[in-house]
N, C-alpha and C positions, 0 to 999 in steps of 0.2 A: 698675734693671730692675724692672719691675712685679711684684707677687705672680706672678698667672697665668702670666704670659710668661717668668720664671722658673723655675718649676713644669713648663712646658713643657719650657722648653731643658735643663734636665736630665733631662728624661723623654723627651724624643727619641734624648739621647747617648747615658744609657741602655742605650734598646734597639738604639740604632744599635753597639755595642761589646755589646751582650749577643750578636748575631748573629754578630760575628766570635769572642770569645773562650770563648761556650758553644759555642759549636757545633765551634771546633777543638779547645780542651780536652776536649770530649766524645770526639771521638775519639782521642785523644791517650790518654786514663783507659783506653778500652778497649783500646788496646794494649799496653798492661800482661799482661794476661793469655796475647797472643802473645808475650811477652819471658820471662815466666817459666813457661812451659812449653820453648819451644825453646831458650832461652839456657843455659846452666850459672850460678849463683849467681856463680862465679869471672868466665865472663865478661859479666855483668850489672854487676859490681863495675868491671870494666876500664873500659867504656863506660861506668859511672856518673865513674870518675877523668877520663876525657876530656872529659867534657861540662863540670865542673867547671871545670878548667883552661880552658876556652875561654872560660870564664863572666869569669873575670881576664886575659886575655892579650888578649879583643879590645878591651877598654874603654882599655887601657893603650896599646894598639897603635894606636888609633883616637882617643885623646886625648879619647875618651869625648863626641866631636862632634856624635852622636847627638841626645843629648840640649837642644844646646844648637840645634841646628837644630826641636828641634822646639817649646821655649821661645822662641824668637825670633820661629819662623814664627808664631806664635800672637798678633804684637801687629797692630794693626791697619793702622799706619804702615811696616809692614815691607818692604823689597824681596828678595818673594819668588826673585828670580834670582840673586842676591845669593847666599844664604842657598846657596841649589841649588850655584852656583859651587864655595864653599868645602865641598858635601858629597862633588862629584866629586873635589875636589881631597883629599879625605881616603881616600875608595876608591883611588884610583893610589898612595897611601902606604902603605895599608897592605897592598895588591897586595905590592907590591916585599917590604915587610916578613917576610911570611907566606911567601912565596918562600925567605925569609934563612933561616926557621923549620925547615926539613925537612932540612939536616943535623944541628941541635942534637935535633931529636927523633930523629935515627937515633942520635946520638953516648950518649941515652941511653937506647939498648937499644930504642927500636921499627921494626918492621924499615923498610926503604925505601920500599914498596907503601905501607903505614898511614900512616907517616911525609906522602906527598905528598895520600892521602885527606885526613888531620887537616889539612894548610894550605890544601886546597880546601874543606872544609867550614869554618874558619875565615873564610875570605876571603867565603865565600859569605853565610855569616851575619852577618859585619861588616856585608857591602853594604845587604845586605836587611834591615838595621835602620837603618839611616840613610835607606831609601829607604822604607822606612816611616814613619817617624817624621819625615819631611818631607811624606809624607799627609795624617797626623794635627794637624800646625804647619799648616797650608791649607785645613785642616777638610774633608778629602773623605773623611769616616767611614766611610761608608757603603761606597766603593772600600777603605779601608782593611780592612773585617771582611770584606768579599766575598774580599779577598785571602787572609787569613789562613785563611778557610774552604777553599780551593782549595789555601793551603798543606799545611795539615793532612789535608786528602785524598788528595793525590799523598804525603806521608809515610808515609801509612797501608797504600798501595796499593803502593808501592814497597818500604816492609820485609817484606809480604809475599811479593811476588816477591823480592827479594832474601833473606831469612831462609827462607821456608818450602821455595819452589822451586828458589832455586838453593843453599841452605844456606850462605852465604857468611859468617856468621858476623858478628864486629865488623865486620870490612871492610864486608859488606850492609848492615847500620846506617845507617855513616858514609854511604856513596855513597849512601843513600835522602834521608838529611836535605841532603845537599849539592845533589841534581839537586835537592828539592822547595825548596830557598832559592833556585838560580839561575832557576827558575820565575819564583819571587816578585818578584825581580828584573825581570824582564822583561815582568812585569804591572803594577810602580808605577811603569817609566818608560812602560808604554804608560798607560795610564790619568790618572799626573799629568803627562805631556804634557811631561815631561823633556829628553829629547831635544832637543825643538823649541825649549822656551824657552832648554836650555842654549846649544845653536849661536845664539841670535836676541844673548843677550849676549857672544857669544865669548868663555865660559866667564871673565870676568875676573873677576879678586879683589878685592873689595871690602877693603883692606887694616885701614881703624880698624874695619869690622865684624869682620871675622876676629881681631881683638886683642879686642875685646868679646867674642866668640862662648868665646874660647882660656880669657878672666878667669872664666867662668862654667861651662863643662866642666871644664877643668885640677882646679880643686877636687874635682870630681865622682869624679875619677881615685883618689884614697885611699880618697875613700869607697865606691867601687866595691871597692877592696881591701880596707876593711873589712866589707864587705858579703859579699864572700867569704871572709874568715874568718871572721865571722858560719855564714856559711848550706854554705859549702863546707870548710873544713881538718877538721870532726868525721870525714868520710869520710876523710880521709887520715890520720889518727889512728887512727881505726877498723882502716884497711887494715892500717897499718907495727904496731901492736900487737895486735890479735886476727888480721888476714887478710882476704882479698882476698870470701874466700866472706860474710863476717859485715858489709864494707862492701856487700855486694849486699843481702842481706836487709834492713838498716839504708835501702839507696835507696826499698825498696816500700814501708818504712812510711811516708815523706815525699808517696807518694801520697794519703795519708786525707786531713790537711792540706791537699793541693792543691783538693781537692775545694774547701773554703772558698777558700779565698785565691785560686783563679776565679772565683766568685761578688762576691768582694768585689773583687775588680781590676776587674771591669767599672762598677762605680757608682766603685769611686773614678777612675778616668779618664776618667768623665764629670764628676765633680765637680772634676776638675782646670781644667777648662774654665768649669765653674761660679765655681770660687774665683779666675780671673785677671779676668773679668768681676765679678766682686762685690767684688772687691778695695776698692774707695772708695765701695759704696754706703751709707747712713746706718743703714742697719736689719740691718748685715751681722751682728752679734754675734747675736741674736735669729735670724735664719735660718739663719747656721750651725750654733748651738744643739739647732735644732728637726732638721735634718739629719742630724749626728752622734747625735743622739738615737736617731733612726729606726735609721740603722745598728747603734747599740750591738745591741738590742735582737733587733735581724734577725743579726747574726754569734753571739753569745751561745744564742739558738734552736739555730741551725744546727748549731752545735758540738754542742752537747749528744743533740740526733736523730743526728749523726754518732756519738758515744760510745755510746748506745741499741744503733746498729744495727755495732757495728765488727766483734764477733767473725764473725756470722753474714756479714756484706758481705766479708771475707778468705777465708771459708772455701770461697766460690764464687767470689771471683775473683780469687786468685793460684793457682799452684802449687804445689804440697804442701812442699815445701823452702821457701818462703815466708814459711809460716803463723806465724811467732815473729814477724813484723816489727810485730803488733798490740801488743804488749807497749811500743813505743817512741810510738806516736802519740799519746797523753794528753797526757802535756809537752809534742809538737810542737803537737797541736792546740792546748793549751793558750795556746802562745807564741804561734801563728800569730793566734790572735785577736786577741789583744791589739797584736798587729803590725799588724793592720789598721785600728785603730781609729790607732796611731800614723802609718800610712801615709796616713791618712784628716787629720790635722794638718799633716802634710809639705807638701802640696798648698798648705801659705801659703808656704813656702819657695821651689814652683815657681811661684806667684803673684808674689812680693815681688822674683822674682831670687836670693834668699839660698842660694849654695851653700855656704854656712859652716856654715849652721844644718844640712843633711843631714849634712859633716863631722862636727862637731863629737858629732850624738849616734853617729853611724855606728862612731867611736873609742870612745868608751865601750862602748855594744854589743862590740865586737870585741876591746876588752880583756878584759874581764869573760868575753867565751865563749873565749878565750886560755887564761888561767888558770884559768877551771872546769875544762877538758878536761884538760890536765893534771892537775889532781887529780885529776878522777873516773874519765874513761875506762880506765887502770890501777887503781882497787881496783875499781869496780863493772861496767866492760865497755857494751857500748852504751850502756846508758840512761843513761850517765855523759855520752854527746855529747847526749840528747836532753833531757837535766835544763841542760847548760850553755847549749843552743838555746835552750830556753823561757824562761831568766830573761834572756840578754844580748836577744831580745827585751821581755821587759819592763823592764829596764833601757833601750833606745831609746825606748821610748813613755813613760817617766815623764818623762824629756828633755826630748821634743818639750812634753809636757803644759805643761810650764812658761817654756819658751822660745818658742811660738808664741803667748804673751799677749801679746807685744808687736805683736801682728799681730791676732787673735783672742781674744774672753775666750769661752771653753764650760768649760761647769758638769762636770766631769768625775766627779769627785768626792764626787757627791751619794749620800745614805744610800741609795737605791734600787738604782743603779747597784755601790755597794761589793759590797749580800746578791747581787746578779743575780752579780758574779763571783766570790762567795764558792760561789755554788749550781755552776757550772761547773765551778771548782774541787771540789769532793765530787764532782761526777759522774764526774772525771777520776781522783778515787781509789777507788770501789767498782766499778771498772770491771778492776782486779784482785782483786777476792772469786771464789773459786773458784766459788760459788754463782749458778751463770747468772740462773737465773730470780727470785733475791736481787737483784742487781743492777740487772737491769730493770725491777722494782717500784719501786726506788729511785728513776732516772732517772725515768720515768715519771711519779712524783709530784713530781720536782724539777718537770718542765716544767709541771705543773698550779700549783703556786707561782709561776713565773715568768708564767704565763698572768693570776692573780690579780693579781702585779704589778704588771703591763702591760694591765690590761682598759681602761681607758683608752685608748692606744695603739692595742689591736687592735679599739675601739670606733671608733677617728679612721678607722683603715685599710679597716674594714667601711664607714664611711657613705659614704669617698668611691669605692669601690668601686660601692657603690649610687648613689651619683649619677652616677659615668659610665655603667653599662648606661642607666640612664634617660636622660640626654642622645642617647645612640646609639639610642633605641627613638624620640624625639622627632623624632632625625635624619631617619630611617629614614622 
């Protein structure tokens, strides 16, 4: 692929997935502040455990086919019906499945009502990620973030009416995310034309693809499990030895964090697209390079303006019961960075096929945040889960760093790069100095350092800035 045209197709997907995933995480961030006002801390924490749990039970229950529908859809020689077949054929499993679910969830202790809510909002959201991510494999981006924006509005509009109006509590929650997935539902089989091509091949099974599709998911399934002990068992840690109230507070500070790890989900999803297309080009080491470069640079920023503005951004938009969950997001933020830059490697994994390689470092991560949490969470209390978060992510990305050379060689490790996360690091810790206006002096000067760093960079990023208005005035 040519420079320019290159340059392009990443700058289309892009903004083609900045549309859908800023725009519904944007409203997603500000319901935050409807939850913890009406919610109780207790039952913020509830709804935090269930979301959790559906985060492992649907990947497992769904043989985690999602993702292998959307890897496959992605080759060029692929029959796209095919593909469609074996994802319907995963929906009616895990239908039946999630059905099976709603006495075990009564058996321990949720009543009947919740109990059959949790297997319809499971079932819903199973679908409507398969039926997304069959989109996304097809490349109909653009239908893809229109949808997600549609998602996220009828969420937004539905827990209102159901929390504010009719006060219904978790149960309002559940039923808002459920009706706004089967939505979803019903807009990517209108749009990607499902239906029609499903009946046009009478739904048949392409048998050595589904053994292909199975070799490449199945893997995916531990590391889905580890990915949730990773990112999910601190909350349940949290719950069973401090309590139900102190895993709610510990959920909003995971908010600050999300703020980045939205921003960077959308450039790496386009670059995922990027990295299966570049896979064999001859100058791939060098433009990768120059990419991750970019990124570093841009998440490390980010972080550090987010640490600037943390105290004052909580204190207007949580709840006053809230307000301690600042105290945890340093180390999240901290991690979450550096998880992105290793999520930003992964992307050879889902280029190359290699569901070993996601395993492989997914175990280590989820060991490593195993046995942190245990230690810490009992002597030192939250920030015991948000210290064991930050390092078993940096434990994955030092993984990746060395196991995607065989795919990629990027300069990770260069003296520049080391001060940039050594300076994030100190912004992460004078962001506990009791002395406000100490502290932001600090940060402040940190980013003037990193601006020195990087004036190169932000010299490159200025001039081509200035030559697209100019081309668009020429247009014009």
């Amino acid at each position: 692929m040519k420079s320019e045209s290159r340059k392009k197709y990443l700058l289309k997907n892009t903004i083609i997935f900045s549309i859908g995933n800023f725009g519904s995480k944007l409203i997603t961030f500000f319901l935050v502040p409807l939850y913890t006002n009406i919610l109780t801390t207790s039952e913020y924490g509830t709804i935090d455990i269930m979301t959790v749990l559906t985060t492992i039970v649907v990947p497992i229950a769904t043989l985690n086919i999602s993702e292998s529908i959307m890897r496959f859809s992605m080759d060029d020689n692929s029959n796209k019906n095919d593909i469609l077949s074996i994802g319907m054929l995963f929906v009616l499993i895990s239908a039946v499945l999630f059905l099976l679910l709603i006495p075990v969830f009564f058996i321990f202790g949720i009543s009947i009502n919740i109990s059959f809510l949790l297997a319809v909002y499971m079932l819903s959201f199973a679908t409507s990620t398969i039926l997304l991510c069959y989109l996304r494999g097809i490349e109909k981006l653009l239908d893809y973030s229109l949808i997600c924006i549609v998602q996220t509005l009828f969420i937004a509009i539905l827990n209102i009416y159901f929390l504010v109006v009719m006060k219904l509590g978790i149960a309002g929650y559940i039923l808002a995310y459920s009706i706004a997935y089967i939505l979803t539902i019903l807009l990517c089989l209108l749009r990607g034309k499902m239906i029609k091509n499903f009946f046009r091949e009478n739904g048949r099974i392409n048998r050595q693809l589904l053994k292909k599709m199975l070799k490449y998911s199945v893997l995916l399934i531990p590391n889905s499990l580890m990915w949730w002990i990773m990112n999910s068992l601190d909350h349940f840690m949290v719950t069973s030895i401090i309590g139900i109230s102190a895993n709610g507070v510990y959920a909003v500070s995971y908010k600050i964090p999300t703020i980045l790890i939205t921003l960077t989900t959308i450039f790496n999803q386009a670059w995922m697209f990027s990295a299966v297309k570049e896979k064999d080009s001859i100058d791939k080491n060098q433009y990768t390079n120059n990419v991750f470069h970019f990124l570093f640079v841009t998440v490390i920023t980010i972080s550090i303006i987010l640490l600037l503005i943390l105290k004052p951004l909580l204190w207007i938009y949580v709840g006053h019961d809230f307000i301690d969950a600042w105290k945890y997001v340093p180390p999240l933020l901290f991690g979450s960075t550096i998880l992105t830059l290793g999520t930003f490697l992964s992307n050879e994994y889902t280029a190359n096929k290699d569901s070993q390689g996601f395993l492989k470092s997914s175990v280590i991560g989820a060991v490593i945040n195993l046995i942190l949490n245990f230690a810490l969470i009992n002597r030192i209390g939250i920030i015991g889960a948000a210290i064991s978060t930050c390092i078993s992510y940096f434990s994955v990305f030092m993984y990746r760093v060395f196991d995607t050379k065989k795919y990629v060689k990027i300069n990770v490790f260069s003296i520049k790069n080391i001060i940039e996360i050594l300076l994030l690091f100190i912004s992460s810790i004078v962001v506990y100095f009791d002395n406000y206006i100490f502290h932001t002096i600090i940060i402040i000067l940190i980013l003037i350092v990193l601006g020195i760093l990087e004036r190169k960079t932000l010299k490159d990023i200025f001039k081509n800035v200035i030559k697209k208005f100019k081309r668009g005035d020429k247009n014009g």
